[in-house]
N, C-alpha and C positions, 0 to 999 in steps of 0.2 A: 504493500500500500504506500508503502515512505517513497519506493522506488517509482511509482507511480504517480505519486503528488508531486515529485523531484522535477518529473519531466512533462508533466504540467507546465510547472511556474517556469521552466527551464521555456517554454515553448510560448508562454503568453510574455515571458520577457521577449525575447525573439521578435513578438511580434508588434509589442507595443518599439520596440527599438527600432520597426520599421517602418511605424507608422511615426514615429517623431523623426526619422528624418526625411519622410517622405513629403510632411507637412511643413516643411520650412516654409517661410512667403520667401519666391526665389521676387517679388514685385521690388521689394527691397533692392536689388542690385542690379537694378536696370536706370539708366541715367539717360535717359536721350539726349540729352545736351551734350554728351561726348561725339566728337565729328562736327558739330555747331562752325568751328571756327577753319578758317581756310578751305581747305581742300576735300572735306570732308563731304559736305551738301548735303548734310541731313536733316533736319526740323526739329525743334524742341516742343511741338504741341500732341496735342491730344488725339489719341485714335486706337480702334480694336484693330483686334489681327483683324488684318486684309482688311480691313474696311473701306466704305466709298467715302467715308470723310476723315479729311484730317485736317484737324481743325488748329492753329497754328497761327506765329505773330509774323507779320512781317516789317522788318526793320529801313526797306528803304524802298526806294520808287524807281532803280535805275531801269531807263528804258533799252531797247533791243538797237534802235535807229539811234543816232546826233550824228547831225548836219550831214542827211544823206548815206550815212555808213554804220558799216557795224561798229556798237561803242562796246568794247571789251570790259568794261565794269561791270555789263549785265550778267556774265558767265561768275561773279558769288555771288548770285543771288538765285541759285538756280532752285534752291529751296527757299526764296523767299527771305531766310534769315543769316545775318551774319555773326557771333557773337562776338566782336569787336564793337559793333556798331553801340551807340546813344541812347539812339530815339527808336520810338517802337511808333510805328505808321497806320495800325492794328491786324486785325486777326481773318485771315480768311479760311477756307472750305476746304478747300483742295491741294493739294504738294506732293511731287515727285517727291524721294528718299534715295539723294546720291545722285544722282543723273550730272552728265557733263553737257545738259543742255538741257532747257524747260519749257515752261509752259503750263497754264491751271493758274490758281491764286485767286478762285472766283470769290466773287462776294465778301467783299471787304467791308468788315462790321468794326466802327471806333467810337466808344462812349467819350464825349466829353462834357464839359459846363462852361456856363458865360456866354460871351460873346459869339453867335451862331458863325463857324467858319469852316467852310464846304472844297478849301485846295488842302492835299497834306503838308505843305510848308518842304520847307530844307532839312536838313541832319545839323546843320550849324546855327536856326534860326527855329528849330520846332516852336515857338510863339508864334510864328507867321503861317502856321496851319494847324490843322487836328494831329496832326503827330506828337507824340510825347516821351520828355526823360525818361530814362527808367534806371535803374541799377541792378545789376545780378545778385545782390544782396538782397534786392527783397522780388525774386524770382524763383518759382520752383519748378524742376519739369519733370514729371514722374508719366508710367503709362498711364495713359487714357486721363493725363491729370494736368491741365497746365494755371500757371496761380503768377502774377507779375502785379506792379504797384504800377500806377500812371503816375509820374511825379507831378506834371505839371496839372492835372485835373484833379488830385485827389483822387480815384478810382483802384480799388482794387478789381482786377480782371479777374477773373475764373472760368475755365470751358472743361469740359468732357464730351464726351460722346456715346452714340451708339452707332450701329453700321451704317445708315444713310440720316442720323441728324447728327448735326451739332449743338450743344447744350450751351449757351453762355450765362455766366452770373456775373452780373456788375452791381459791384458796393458802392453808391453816390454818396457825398456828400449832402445837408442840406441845402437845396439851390433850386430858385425859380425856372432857370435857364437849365435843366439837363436834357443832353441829347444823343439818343443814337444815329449814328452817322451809316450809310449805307452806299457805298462806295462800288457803284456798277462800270467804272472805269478800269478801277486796281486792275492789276492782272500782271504777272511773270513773263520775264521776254518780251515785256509789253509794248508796241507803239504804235502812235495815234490810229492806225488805219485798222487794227486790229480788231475789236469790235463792228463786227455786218449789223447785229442789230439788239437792242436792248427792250424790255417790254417790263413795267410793275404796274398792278392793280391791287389799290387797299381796298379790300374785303369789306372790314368793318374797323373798330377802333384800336383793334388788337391783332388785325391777320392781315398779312400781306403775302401777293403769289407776285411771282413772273417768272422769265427767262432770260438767259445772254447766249447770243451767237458771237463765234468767234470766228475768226481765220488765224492759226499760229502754225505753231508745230503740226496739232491736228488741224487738217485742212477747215473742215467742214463739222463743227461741233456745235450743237446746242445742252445748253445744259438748265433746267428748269428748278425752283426752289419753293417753296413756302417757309414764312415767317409769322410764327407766332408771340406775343410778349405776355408776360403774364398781367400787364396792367397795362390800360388803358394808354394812350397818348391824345396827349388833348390839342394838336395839332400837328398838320407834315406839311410838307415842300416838296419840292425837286429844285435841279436849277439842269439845264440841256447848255452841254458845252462842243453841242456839234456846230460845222464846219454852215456857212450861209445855206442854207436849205433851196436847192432849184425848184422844188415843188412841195409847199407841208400842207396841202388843203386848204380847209376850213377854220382848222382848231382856232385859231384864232379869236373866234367868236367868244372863246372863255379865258379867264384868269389861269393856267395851268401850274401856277408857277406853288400857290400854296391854297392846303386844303381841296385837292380835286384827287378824283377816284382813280385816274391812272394815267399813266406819262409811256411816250414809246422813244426812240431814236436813238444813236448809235455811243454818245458823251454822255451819261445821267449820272447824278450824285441826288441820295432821296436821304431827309431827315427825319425822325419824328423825335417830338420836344414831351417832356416830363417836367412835374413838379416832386420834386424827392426832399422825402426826410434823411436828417443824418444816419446812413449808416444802414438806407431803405437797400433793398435789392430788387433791378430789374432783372430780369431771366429772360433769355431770348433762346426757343425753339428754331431751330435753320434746318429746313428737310432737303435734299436735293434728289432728281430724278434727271435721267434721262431719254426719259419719255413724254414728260405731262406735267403740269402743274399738279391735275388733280391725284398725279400716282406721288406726286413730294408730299402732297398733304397725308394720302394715306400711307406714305410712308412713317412722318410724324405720330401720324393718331395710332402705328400699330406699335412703332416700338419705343415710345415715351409718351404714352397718354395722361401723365399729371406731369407735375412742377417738385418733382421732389430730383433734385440735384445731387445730392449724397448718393441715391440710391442709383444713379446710372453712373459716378464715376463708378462706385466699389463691384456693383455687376460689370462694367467693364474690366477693372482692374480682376475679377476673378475671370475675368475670358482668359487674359494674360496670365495668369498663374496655372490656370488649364494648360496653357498651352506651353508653358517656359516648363510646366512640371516634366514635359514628354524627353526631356535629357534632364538627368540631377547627374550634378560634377561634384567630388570633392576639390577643395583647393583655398586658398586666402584670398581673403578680400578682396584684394583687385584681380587676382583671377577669374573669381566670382560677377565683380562689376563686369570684367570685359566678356565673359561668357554670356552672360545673360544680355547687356544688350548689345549682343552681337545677334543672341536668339530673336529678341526684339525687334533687330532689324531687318532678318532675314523674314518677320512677316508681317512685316508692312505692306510689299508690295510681292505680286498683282494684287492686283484691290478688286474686290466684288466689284460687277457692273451691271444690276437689274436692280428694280423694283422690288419690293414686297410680294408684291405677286406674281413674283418670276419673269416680266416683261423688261426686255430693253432693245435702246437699239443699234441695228447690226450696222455694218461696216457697207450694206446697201444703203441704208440711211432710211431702213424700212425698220417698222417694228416686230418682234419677233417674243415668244417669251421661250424660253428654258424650261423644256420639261426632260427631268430626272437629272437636271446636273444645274451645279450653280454657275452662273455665265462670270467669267474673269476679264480683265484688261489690264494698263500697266504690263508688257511683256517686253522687256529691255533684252532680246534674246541672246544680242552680241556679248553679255557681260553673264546671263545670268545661265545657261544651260552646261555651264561648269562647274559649279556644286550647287548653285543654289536650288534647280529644279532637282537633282542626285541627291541632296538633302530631304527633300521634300518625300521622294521616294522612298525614304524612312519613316520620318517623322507625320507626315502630312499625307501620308499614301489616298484618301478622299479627297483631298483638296486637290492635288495633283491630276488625279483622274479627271477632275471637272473641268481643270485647265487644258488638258487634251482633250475634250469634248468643244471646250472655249475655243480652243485654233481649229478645230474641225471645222466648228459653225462657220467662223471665221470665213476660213477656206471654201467652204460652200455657197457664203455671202459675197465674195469677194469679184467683183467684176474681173480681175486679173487671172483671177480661179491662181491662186498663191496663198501659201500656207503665212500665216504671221512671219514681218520682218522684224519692225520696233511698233507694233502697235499700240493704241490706249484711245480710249472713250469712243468706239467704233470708226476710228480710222485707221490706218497705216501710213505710216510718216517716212515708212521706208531708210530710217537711219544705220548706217555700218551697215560689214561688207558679211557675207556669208548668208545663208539660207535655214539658222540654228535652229528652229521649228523643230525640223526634222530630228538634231540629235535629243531633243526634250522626249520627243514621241518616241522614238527607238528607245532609248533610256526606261521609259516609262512601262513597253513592253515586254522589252526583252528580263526587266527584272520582275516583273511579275505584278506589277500597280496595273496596270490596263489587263482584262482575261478575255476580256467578249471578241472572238475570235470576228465577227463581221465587222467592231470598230478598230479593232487590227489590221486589219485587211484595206478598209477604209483609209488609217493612216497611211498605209504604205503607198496606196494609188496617189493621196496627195504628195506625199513625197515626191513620188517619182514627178507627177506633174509640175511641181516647183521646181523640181533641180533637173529639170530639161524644158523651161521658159527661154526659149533663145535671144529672146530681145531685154532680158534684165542684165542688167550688168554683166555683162561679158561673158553670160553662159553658153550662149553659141561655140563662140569665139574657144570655150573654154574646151567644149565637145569636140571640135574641130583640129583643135592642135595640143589639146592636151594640158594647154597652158591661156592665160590672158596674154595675149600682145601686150608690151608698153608702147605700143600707138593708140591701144582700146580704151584702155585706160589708167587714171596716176594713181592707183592703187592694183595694178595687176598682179603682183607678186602676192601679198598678205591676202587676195580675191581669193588668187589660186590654190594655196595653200590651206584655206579655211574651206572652200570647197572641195578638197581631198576631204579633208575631215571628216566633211557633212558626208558625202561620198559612202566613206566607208562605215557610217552609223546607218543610211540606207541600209548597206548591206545586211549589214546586222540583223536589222529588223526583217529584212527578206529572207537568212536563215531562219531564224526563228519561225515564220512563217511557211517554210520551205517552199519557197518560191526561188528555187536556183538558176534559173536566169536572170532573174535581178538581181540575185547574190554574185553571182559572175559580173555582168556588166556594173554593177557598181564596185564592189571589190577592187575591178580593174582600172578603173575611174580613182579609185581612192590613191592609188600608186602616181597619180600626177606633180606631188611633190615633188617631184624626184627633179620634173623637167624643167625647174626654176632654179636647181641648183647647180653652180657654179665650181666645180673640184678645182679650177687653175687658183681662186680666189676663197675656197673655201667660204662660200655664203652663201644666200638664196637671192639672187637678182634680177631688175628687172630685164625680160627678154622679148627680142624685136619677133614683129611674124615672119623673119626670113633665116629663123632659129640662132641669129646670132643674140649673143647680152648685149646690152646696151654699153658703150664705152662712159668713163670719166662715174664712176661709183664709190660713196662714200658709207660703208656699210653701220657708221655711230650717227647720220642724218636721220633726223623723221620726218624732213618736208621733200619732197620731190623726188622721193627713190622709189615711189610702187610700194608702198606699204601706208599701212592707215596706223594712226596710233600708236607708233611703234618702229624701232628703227630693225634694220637685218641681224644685228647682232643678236636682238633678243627674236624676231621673227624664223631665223636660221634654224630654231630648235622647235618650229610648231609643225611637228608631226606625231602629236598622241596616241594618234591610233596604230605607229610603227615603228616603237622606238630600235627598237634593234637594226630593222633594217637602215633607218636614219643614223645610225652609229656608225656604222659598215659604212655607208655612203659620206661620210664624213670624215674618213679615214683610220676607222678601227678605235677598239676601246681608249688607247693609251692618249691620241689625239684627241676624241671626244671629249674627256675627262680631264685634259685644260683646259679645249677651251670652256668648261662649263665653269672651273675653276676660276679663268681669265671674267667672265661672267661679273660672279660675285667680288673680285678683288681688284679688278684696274680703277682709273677714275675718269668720268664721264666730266668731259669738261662743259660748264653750263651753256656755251655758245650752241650745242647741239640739242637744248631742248627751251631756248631763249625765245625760238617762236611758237612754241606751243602754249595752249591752255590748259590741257591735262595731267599733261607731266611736269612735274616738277620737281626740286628738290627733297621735298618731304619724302618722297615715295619710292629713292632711288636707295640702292645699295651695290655703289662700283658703278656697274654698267644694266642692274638687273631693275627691272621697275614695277615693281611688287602694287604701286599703285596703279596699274593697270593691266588688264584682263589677261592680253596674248602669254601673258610668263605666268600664268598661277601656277601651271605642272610642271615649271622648269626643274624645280628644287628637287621633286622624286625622280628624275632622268638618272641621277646615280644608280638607283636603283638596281638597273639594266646593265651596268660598268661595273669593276671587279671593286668599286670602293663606294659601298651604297653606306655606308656608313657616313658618307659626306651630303647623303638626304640627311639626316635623322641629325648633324653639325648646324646643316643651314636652316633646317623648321626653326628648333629650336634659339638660332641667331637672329630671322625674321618675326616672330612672334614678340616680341618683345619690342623690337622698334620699328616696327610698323601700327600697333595697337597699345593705344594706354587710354587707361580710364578718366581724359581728361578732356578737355573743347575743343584742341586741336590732336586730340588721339588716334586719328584714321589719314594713314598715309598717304591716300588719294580718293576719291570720288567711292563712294559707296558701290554705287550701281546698283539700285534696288535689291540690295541683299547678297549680292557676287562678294565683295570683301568681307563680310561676315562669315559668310560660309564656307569660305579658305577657312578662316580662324577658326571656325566651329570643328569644320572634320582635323585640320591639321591638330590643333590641340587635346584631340581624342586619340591622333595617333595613325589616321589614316585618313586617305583620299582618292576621289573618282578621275584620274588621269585620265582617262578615256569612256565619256559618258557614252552610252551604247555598249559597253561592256557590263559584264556583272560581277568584276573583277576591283576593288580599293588595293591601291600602291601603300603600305606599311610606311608609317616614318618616326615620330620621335614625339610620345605625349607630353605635352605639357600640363596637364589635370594631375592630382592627386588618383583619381577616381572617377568612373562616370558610370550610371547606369541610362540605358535608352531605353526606355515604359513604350511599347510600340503597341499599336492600336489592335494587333491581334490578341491582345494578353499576355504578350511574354516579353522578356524583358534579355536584353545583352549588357553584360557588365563585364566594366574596363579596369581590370585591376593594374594597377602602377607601384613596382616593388622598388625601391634606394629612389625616390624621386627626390628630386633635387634641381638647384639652377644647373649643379656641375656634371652632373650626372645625365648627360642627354646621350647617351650610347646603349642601344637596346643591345645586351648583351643574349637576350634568348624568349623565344615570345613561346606560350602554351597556347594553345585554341581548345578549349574542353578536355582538358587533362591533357593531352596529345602536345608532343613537339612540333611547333611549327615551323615548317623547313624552307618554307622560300620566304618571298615578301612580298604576297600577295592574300587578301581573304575575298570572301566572297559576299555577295551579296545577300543570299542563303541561309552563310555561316551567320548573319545576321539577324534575320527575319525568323529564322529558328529559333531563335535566342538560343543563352549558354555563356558561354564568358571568354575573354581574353585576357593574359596577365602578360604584363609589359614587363622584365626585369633590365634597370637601369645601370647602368654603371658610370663610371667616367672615363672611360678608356675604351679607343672603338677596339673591334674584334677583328 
């Protein structure tokens, strides 16, 4: 009986020990203001995973246009916020997370008092508009939570969220004069001509609906709102700051300017005025739709039908702990910070894009609704079908799936009949070079997230139809000779070689499918690498259509050599899906393995990345550029070489100064979740070098410990033996009791759960 009570308590210990550290709030160590400052481009406001709003401050008004040109100050603002900056401008709806180019920032809400002033002023004169001081001192940015002081108003701000509204709370002072400001100009990337067309109609004394069209990035966007307050305004305005009007009717005949039911045209700024006690609070409900006014309202009325503020940040905030629970790491604090919002960030974006009721619309510009999957947007393919969708394949296996339902639609909506390039809010913007659709969908299937053997099949046919469009970017061209001419175009080289890629993640999927004449003809397709490289110069360059290279090649340039983003030294090594044979063609292990060496230790002198936007000093290390996409699987190429021990050197040399828990702690441009999800799988100890496989490259963890909670019920845990800063040499890894003899797992080995033990040393093997 003793022996029996023994293991009992022995067993309800056990399990309450699991449940206390299963219950940690991981909400605590998520800081969105880290990335805030420089290079990072990512937002300090409020939003659920994937959500359609994100609701957010913006700190300034830099436009896209001065004096006819592009003005290069608008490229940090690409989220809208800087945290260098003063003055806060106020708070809009909508923000990219990371992006090296923008767009969104609709509906610009800013409480102030006094004197009614309808321009946002300057950063050095905020008294000369509704812009206001602030200090990061009395600023706080937590998920789904953002909380800042207006100096010059008196105002405490507050907002949260749910998936299609925004919540705001503002604390007024007592004053005759308070006003909400509604700013249907604001907008990201913004100038004057951007705006096609603006429409608000107040309801009654509390509801306000309309819409804004735009022309930016997305061609052809309408995006539709409702606004609710919870008290009354006892008077509006507008004031129309469009260009002399060729033809405005009638209107004429009324007063439009204050107290009328509704204003249209392209420049509008709408006011509504309050009388507030000290310390009263307005709350302002923001729905958005992109179908209907009436689907924003019933977007509103379904998923925040009272005025209780608390209870939709901490429901939001438990989305986020749902979700941050699906990896629990061991490690300190700032391992802790930089894990979690790195998880944070990886699900921000794609963002839901439908209704309440399943309706949105398609890339035809037609409405459609979503039945049996939720419709997505936001798909930055060039950046993110590297670990971030490979991640998702773990963690988010439902949502993923819905995302390959999302590009199918897509693709079936699509006048091109083209699978997603850079899409978001029903258009395609066609951004960067390559066709990565495809390796998201292979990825997705070949590892076992997609089963339905018809949207299989489905995928594959759009595949094929996208990567044999002969009039897109040099795809003809590509069929043809195997390679892009550098007369077709000034990105031929980095084309060519990301089309092998895509190439041979087709394949993939058409084994799987056993479809082996696609797996032949793409396979073979995938080996075009080859024809862009250079053995007299050891590089990948660009080449004429009359098979010569191009004379006078500077392989450390990133402007004018056939490559996008990225110069040849780092573009030389982009063949993931062959590294061996890329070794061999590079002249054998012992070559290979300087220059990857020469990589990480030469010095990249600033003149060669002096005209870029992207790149920059933050992000480099020697010659490698961690802060952008083309080199995230350089670091595992050791691997493949007889000293793969010098992956598991340089993880753990990159992780540390490329990410820190700080406003300028992200070495370059996010990319909707691309840089996080390096940090995420890296500091777990493996990664997807070649998405389309079902195969993770072993490297070097940085975690104490991690378990991954996977939505089948089972769980994979990462055990980490002598961990340490000094200790980054995996001296012998177990997979379920079992010696693990190469430096690969699988995908399987994961989804089965079971465990891995990393033993560290400080000395390679």
């Amino acid at each position: 009986m003793k022996k029996i009570l023994s293991v009992l308590l022995t067993c309800a210990s056990l399990s309450l020990h699991a449940q206390t550290a299963s219950s940690e709030k991981l909400v605590q160590y998520v800081h969105p203001i880290i990335g805030t400052a420089r290079m990072g481009h990512v937002y300090p406001g409020a939003t659920v995973p994937f959500g359609m709003v994100q609701l957010s401050p913006e700190t300034d008004t830099a436009s896209y246009e001065l004096n006819g040109k592009y003005n290069p100050d608008v490229y940090k603002y690409c989220a809208g916020y800087q945290y260098e900056d003063k003055t806060i401008v106020g708070f809009s709806h909508t923000h990219f997370s990371g992006t090296g180019h923008s767009d969104l920032g609709d509906f610009l809400i800013m409480p102030t008092i006094g004197a009614l002033q309808l321009n946002p002023g300057t950063a050095d004169k905020p008294g000369s508009g509704y812009r206001s001081a602030f200090s990061h001192q009395n600023e706080l940015s937590q998920a789904n939570y953002y909380k800042v002081k207006l100096d010059d108003h008196n105002i405490l701000a507050e907002m949260t969220t749910t998936t299609r509204v925004g919540f705001h709370q503002y604390t007024f002072p007592k004053s005759d004069q308070s006003h909400i400001i509604l700013d249907l100009m604001a907008g990201i990337y913004n100038y004057p001509d951007k705006n096609v067309w603006t429409y608000l109609r107040v309801v009654n004394d509390s509801t306000v609906m309309g819409f804004r069209q735009t022309n930016g990035w997305a061609r052809t966007r309408t995006l539709y709102f409702a606004m609710s307050f919870n008290k009354a305004f006892f008077k509006h305005g507008y004031k129309k700051y469009d260009k002399r009007e060729v033809y405005g009717g009638f209107w004429g005949k009324f007063n439009k300017t204050e107290n009328f039911p509704e204003i249209a045209g392209k420049q509008i700024r709408a006011y509504f005025d309050f009388k507030t006690e000290e310390g009263e609070k307005i709350k302002i409900k923001f729905a958005i739709s992109p179908v209907s006014m009436a689907g924003a309202m019933n977007n509103m009325q379904t998923e925040i039908p009272g005025w209780d503020f608390d209870k939709v940040k901490n429901d939001g905030q438990q989305q986020w702990e749902t979700e941050l629970h699906k990896i629990e790491i061991k490690g300190n604090q700032e391992t802790k910070e930089n894990f979690y919002t790195s998880m944070y960030h990886t699900m921000i974006n794609p963002t839901i894009y439908m209704d309440a009721d399943g309706q949105y619309k398609g890339i035809d510009q037609n409405v459609h609704k979503a039945e049996g999957f939720t419709n997505y947007t936001t798909f930055s393919l060039w950046d993110t079908y590297r670990a971030l969708h490979p991640l998702f394949n773990i963690i988010e296996p439902k949502r993923n799936a819905d995302m390959v339902q999302s590009m199918l639609a897509h693709y079936e909506q699509s006048p091109e009949h083209m699978l997603p390039i850079w899409s978001n809010s029903g258009n395609e913007n066609w951004c960067m070079s390559g066709y990565h659709s495809v390796a998201v969908l292979a990825d997705a299937i070949v590892k076992g997230t997609v089963t339905d053997s018809n949207t299989a099949n489905k995928a594959l046919d759009a595949c094929i139809a996208t990567a044999t469009h002969r009039d897109y970017e040099g795809i003809g061209e590509y069929m043809d000779h195997g390679y892009i001419p550098d007369e077709k175009s000034g990105v031929s080289v980095s084309s060519t070689l990301e089309y092998a890629f895509d190439d041979w993640s087709i394949a993939q999927l058409a084994k799987k499918l056993n479809r082996m004449d696609v797996y032949e003809t793409f396979m073979n397709r995938s080996a075009n690498y080859k024809n862009v490289y250079d053995p007299k110069v050891g590089f990948m360059r660009p080449k004429l259509a009359n098979g010569e290279f191009r004379k006078g090649f500077d392989p450390l340039t990133t402007i004018n050599e056939g490559f996008i983003e990225g110069n040849s030294w780092n573009y030389t090594l982009f063949a993931p899906q062959d590294p061996k044979s890329l070794i061999q063609l590079m002249g054998g292990n012992k070559r290979f393995t300087r220059y990857l060496d020469s990589l990480f230790t030469m010095n990249l002198p600033d003149k060669y990345f002096a005209e870029t936007e992207d790149i920059t000093r933050d992000g480099i290390i020697g010659n490698y550029v961690h802060g952008n996409e083309p080199s995230h699987h350089v670091a595992y190429l050791y691997n493949w070489t007889d000293q793969p021990w010098k992956t598991q050197e340089r993880i753990r040399m990159i992780l540390p100064r490329m990410y820190k828990p700080t406003s300028d702690g992200l070495g370059g441009n996010d990319d909707t979740g691309q840089m996080s999800a390096w940090y995420i799988f890296s500091s777990m100890g493996f990664y997807p070098v070649a998405p389309g496989s079902d195969q993770y490259s072993t490297g070097s963890p940085a975690v104490d410990g991690a378990t991954i909670n996977l939505d089948n019920g089972k769980t994979f845990t990462i055990n980490v033996k002598n961990q340490s800063a000094k200790n980054v040499y995996v001296q012998k890894m177990v997979l379920n009791g079992k010696p693990l003899t190469g430096l690969l797992i699988s995908h399987s080995d994961i989804m089965n759960g079971g465990e891995i033990t990393f033993y560290m040393g400080s000395k390679h093997r």
